[in-house]
C-alpha positions as CSV (number, residue, x, y, z in Angstrom):
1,X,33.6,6.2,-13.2
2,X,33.3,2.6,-12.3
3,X,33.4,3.4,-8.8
4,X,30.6,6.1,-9.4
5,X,28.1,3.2,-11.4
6,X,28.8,0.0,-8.7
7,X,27.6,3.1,-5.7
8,X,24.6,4.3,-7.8
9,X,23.5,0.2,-8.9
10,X,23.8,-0.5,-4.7
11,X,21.9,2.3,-3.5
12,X,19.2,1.2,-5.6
13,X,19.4,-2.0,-4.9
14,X,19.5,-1.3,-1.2
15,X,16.2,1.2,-1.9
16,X,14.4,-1.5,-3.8
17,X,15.5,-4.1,-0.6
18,X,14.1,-1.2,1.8
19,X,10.5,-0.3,-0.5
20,X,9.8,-4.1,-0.1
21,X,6.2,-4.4,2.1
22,X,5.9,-6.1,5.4
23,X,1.9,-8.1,5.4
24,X,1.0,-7.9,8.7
25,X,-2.4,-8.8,7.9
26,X,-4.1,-11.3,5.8
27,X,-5.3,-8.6,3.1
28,X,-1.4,-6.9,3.1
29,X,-0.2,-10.3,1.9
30,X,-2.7,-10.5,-0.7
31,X,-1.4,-7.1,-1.8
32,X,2.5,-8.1,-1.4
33,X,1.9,-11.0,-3.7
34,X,0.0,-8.4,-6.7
35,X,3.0,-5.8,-5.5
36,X,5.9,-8.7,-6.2
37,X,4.7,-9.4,-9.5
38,X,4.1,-5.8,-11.0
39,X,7.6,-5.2,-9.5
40,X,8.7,-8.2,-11.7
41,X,7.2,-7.1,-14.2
42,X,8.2,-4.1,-14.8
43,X,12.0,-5.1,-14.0
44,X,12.0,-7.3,-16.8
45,X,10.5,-4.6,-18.6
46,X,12.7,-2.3,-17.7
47,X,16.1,-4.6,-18.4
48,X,14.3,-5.4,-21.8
49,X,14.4,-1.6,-22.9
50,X,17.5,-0.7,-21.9
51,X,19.2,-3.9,-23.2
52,X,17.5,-2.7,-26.5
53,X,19.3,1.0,-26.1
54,X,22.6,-0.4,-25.0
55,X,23.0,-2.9,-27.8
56,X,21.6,-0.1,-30.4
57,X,23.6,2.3,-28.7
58,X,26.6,-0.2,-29.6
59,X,25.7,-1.8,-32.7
60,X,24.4,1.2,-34.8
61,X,27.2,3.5,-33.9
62,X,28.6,5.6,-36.5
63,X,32.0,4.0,-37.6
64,X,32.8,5.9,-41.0
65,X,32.8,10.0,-40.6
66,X,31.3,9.9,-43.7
67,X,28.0,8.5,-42.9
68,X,25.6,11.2,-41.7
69,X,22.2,9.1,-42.4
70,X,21.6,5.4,-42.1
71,X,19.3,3.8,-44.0
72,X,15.4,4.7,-43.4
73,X,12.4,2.1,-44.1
74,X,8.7,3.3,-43.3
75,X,7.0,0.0,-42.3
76,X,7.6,-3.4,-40.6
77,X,4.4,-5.0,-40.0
78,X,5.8,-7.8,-37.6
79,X,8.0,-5.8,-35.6
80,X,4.5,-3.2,-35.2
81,X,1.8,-6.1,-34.5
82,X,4.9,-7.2,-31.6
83,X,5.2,-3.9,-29.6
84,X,1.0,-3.3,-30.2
85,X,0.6,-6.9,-28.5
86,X,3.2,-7.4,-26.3
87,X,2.3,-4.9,-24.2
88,X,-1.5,-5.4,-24.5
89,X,-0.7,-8.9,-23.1
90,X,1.4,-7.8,-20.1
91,X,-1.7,-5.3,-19.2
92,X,-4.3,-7.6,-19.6
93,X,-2.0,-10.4,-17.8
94,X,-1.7,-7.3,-14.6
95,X,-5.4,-6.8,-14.7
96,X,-6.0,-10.4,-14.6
97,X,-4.1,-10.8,-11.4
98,X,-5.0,-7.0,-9.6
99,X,-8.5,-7.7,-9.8
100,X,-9.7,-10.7,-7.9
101,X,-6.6,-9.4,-5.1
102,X,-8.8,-6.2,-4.9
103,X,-11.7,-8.0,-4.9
104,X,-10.9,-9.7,-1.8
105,X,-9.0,-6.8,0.1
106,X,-12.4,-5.3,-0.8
107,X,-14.7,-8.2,0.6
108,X,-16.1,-7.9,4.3
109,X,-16.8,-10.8,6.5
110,X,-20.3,-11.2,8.0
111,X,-20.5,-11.1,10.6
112,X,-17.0,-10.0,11.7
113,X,-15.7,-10.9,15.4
114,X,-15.0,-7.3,15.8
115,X,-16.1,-3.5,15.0
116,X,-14.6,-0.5,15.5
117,X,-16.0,2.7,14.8
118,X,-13.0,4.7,13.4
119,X,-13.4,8.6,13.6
120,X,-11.7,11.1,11.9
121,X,-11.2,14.9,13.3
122,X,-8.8,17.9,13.8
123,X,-6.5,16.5,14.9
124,X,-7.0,13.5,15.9
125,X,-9.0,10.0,15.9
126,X,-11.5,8.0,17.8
127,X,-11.9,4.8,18.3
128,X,-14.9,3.0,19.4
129,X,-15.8,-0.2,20.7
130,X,-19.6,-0.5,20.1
131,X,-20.2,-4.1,21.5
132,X,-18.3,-3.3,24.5
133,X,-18.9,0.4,24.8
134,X,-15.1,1.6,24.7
135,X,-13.8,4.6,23.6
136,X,-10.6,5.7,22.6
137,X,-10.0,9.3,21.7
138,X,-7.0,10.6,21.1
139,X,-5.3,14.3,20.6
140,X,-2.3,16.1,18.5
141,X,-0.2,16.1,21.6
142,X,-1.2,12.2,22.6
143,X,-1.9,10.0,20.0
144,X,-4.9,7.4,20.5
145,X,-4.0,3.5,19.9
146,X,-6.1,1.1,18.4
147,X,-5.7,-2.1,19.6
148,X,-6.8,-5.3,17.5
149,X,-7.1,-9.2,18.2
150,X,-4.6,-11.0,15.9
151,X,-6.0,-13.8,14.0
152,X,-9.6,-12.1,14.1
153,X,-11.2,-10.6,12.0
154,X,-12.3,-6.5,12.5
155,X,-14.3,-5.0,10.4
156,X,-13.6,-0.9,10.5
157,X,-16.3,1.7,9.8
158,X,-14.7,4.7,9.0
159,X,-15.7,8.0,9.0
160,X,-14.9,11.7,9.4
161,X,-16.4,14.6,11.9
162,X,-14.9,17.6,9.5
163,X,-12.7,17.4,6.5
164,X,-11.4,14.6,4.6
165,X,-9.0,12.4,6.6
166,X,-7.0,9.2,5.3
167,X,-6.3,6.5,7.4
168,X,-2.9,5.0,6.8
169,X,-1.0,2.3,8.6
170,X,2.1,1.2,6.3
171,X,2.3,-2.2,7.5
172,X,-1.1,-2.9,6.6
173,X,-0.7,-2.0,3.3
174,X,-3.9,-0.2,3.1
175,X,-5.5,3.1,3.1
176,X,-8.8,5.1,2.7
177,X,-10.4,7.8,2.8
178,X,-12.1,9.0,5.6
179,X,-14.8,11.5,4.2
180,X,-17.6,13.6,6.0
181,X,-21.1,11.8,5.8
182,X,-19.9,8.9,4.0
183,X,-18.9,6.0,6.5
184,X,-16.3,3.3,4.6
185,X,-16.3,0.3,6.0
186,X,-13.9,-2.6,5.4
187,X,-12.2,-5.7,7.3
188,X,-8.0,-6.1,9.2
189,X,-7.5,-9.6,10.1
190,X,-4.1,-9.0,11.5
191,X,-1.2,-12.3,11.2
192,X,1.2,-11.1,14.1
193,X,1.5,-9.1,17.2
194,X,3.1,-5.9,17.7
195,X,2.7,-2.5,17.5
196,X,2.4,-0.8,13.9
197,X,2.3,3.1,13.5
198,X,-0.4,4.7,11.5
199,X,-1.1,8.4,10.3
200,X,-3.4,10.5,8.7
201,X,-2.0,10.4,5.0
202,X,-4.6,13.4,3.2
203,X,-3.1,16.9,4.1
204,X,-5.9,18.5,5.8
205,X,-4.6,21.7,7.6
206,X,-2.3,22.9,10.2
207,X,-1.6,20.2,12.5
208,X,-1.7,17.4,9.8
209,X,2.0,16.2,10.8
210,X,0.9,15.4,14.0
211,X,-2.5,13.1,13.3
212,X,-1.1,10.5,14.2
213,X,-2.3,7.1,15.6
214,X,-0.8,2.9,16.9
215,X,-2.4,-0.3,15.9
216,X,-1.2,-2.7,18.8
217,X,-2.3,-6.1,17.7
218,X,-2.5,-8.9,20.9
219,X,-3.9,-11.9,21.3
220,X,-7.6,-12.5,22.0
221,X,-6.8,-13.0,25.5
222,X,-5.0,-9.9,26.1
223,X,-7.4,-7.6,23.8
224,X,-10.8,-10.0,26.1
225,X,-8.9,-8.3,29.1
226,X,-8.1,-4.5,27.6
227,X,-12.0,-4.6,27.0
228,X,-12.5,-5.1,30.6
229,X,-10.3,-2.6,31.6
230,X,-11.2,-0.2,29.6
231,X,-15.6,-0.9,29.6
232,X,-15.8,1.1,33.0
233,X,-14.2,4.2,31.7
234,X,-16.8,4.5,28.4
């Protein structure tokens, strides 16, 4: 039995050490900092309740076979004003921090140092360039990549050509809808380069699985030079 409890208490550990978040852009680590303290949160929550069940679990056992019924009382005002506030506190304490992180996740910078046009379809996406007319355009079988300057900041218009899309890349953090006739716009100002896999996280038919897309983040030199290459082919 003890051998069963350590190997259940490390492979949640090792989930919880595996769930944490990776901010590869300046909003993400906004959002790791609100995720790191509603997962504090809720662990000393969590180690509060069961404590409580454990120790009542313990202390309030029945001893004497001939107790059936412990003592009942039908009021304890303090205990009842605790466990009404207590918890009002710790919401109003989450709220206090998730809102001004939303706010500036939410925010977009004007004027940004780059736009892409982001395009939703079966199944695929497109991406598009406007100030240096380049597309991007990418299919089931050959998923298109997005490349970004790191340190810069891109603003994203997103949109869909059909049904509703959602564009998802893990590392980022973020995700939103892409919806038919509405165009979303927000802002990546990526931290590091590399190459980040993204997919299409709203099921929306048969080849769902296979929407999928790459965020290659480079440096301003290297994306100044991809332009080039790639402005003759738009």
């Amino acid at each position: 039995m003890p051998v069963r409890f350590v190997a259940l208490a490390a492979a949640v550990a090792l989930t919880g050490c595996a769930a944490i978040p990776h901010d590869a852009t300046q909003q993400a680590g906004v959002m790791q900092g609100v995720w790191a303290i509603f997962i504090t949160a809720a662990a000393v929550v969590y180690a509060l309740v069961a404590g409580l069940i454990v120790w009542a679990a313990i202390a309030y056992r029945r001893r004497d076979p001939a107790t059936v019924q412990g003592a009942g009382f039908s009021q304890n005002v303090p205990l009842e004003l605790a466990w009404t506030v207590i918890p009002l506190i710790v919401v109003g304490g989450l709220f206090a921090v998730t809102y001004p992180a939303e706010r500036h996740v939410e925010s977009v910078v004007t004027p940004p140092a780059e736009t892409v046009q982001v395009t939703g379809f079966r199944w695929s996406w497109r991406f598009t360039y406007p100030r240096a007319h380049v597309t991007v355009e990418g299919t089931s079988d050959k998923p298109p990549e997005l490349v970004l300057p790191v340190g810069r900041t891109t603003e994203i218009r997103l949109a869909s050509s059909d049904v509703i899309h959602a564009f998802w890349v893990p590392a980022f953090l973020f995700k939103r809808d892409a919806i038919p006739g509405i165009v979303n716009v927000y802002d990546y100002t990526p931290l590091r380069e590399g190459v980040y896999p993204g997919r299409c996280a709203e099921y929306c038919g048969t080849y769902h699985a296979h929407m999928s897309f790459t965020v290659r983040v480079v440096s301003p030199e290297e994306f100044a030079r991809w332009l080039r290459d790639h402005g003759t082919a738009a």
